[in-house]
C-alpha angles and dihedrals in degrees: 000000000000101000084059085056095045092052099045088052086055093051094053086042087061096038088045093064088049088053094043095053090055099051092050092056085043093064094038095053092048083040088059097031091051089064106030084052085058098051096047094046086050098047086042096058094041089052090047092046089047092047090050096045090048082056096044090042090051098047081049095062091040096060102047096039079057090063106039082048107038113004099045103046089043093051088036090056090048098045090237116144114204108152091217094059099045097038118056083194093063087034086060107045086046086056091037089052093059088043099053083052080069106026107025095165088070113083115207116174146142116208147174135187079233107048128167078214105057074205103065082052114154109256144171109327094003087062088046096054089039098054083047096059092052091052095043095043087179090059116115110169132357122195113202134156112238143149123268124181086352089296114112115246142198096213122195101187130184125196117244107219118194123246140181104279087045089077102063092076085023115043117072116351087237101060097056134102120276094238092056090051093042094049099033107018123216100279099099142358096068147096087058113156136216113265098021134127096241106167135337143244112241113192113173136167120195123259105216122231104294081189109061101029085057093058093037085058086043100062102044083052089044090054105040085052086048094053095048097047099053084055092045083050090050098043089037084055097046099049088038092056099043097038103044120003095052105046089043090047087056095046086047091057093041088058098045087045082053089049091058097045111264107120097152097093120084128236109230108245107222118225080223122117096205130086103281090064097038082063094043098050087042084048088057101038083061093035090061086038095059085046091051100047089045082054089056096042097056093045085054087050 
């Protein structure tokens, strides 16, 4: 009895090694997927941002190169004021407002922190990039990520520099056009010159939550590791068991049964070419040599 229990202690011990190796790659493997999980989702959101904002930079230039091209010559050469069709910056938050109606997770907006429209005020991160582009007067464009409105952005801005026929709506409150004054009055949105950085152009498209889509994507690797190594651990086990603690526990019990003096049973010769065969075929070539020199022996005696 407690050879048996020798022998099966030796067994798990064996088992046990197996199992443990597994576990430890199994740990490993979730240990360098967590991470690398991280990283690629991350990598993945920011690509996908950048590509949207190039395409929402680029609408927005279009547009307004639409109107300083097309729209402004034709209305100047009529006489016919319609600030849409002289200011790219008006042409653009009419657009931006009916496109936010169908994608409202996309920001679009010019503003100034002296604005003819108290709306398009200058606030938060706006006021921050603006007040970048008039200290760094070379500076064309700057790309940041920032909060607006509480969302995370990925934010491609552009300065807005007065120029002459800027002045018309913007210089003195007198000199403007009646429909300016009437609709926005003569408090603010003047007194612009010629050459200054006056208000800035936010695009912005939404990063979504690296967080949580990391952990969402986590937890679909994890469990799909999980899942293949649990049935690594069963067929491991089971080959394991058949291939090696088996055969190694007969041929124990064949040699303890030799050290006390029965050499008559037969250890089972396995059709294998590996290890396990090459010392059980060794076990019974001594085996039949011991019970050939006891024959001998005895025929002497």
């Amino acid at each position: 009895m407690e050879e048996q229990q020798t022998q099966q202690t030796s067994r798990d011990s064996l088992a046990s090694r197996f199992n443990l190796s597994l576990v430890i790659m199994y740990l490993c493997t979730v240990l360098i997927t967590a991470p690398t999980v991280y990283f690629v989702t991350k990598q993945q959101v920011y690509e996908r941002a950048e590509a949207d904002l190039i395409l929402l930079v680029d609408v927005v230039k279009s547009i307004q190169d639409f109107v300083a091209t097309d729209l402004r010559p034709h209305f100047m050469k009529e006489k016919i004021f319609y600030s849409p069709s002289f200011s790219g910056i008006v042409a653009t938050s009419r657009i931006a407002k009916y496109l936010k109606q169908k994608q409202p997770q996309f920001y679009i907006n010019n503003v100034s922190d002296n604005p003819l429209n108290l709306e398009n005020r200058a606030k938060g991160l706006e006021q921050s990039l603006l007040e970048r582009f008039r200290k760094n007067r070379n500076l064309e464009s700057y790309n940041t990520v920032g909060q607006i409105d509480g969302q995370n952005y990925l934010v491609s801005s552009a300065p807005k520099v007065s120029r002459k026929g800027c002045l018309r709506c913007h210089g003195e409150p007198a000199q403007a056009p009646q429909d300016v004054t009437t609709t926005y009055g003569t408090e603010s949105g003047y007194g612009y010159r010629n050459g200054e950085v006056v208000g800035v152009s936010v695009v912005g498209v939404p990063l979504e939550d690296v967080q949580s889509l990391t952990l969402q994507r986590s937890l679909l690797v994890i469990g799909g590791i999980t899942l293949l190594f649990a049935l690594l651990f069963i067929v491991v086990n089971m080959l394991v068991k058949r291939l090696i603690l088996i055969p190694i526990g007969d041929i124990t019990e064949l040699a303890k049964a030799v050290s006390q003096g029965d050499i008559t049973r037969e250890v089972v010769v396995y059709r294998r070419n590996d290890e396990i065969a090459d010392l059980a075929n060794a076990f019974e070539l001594m085996r039949r040599s011991l019970l050939t020199a006891m024959k001998r022996m005895r025929r002497k005696s």
